[in-house]
C-alpha angles and dihedrals in degrees: 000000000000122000129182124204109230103172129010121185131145090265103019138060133175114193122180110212130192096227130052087216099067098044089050099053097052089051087059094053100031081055088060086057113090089201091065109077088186146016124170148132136228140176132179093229140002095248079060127088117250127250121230100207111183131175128185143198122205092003140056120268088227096056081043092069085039094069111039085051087055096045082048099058098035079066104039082052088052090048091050094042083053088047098043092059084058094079 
């Protein structure tokens, strides 16, 4: 996955992915965060890549992803261990 940093402030950043999916999943998760005041993608046409645009108040943009990566994975760890006891 390839990602490009369009904007970088302290409460707002703008980050240009390669695949819908992702951006679309760290929407989901920033949104549950009450620090984070929007998150949301764009993109000018659907052969271009999204934008993940995300603005905070009271924390960091940037600990903001943290933590919704790390929410993200925590469950996607949770998902496989359930899976795993399947077999």
């Amino acid at each position: 996955m390839e990602l490009n940093i369009l904007k970088d402030t302290k409460e707002e950043v703008e980050i240009e992915f390669d695949n819908l999916t992702m951006a679309e999943i760290l929407r989901v998760y920033l949104n549950k965060d009450t620090a984070v005041t929007l998150a949301a993608w764009k993109r000018g046409h659907a052969s271009e890549n999204p934008i993940l645009i995300v603005k905070t108040k009271g924390k960091t943009a940037k600990k903001a992803i943290a933590e919704a990566i790390s929410h993200l994975t925590k469950e996607l760890d949770k998902i496989e261990a359930n899976f795993k006891k399947l077999k």
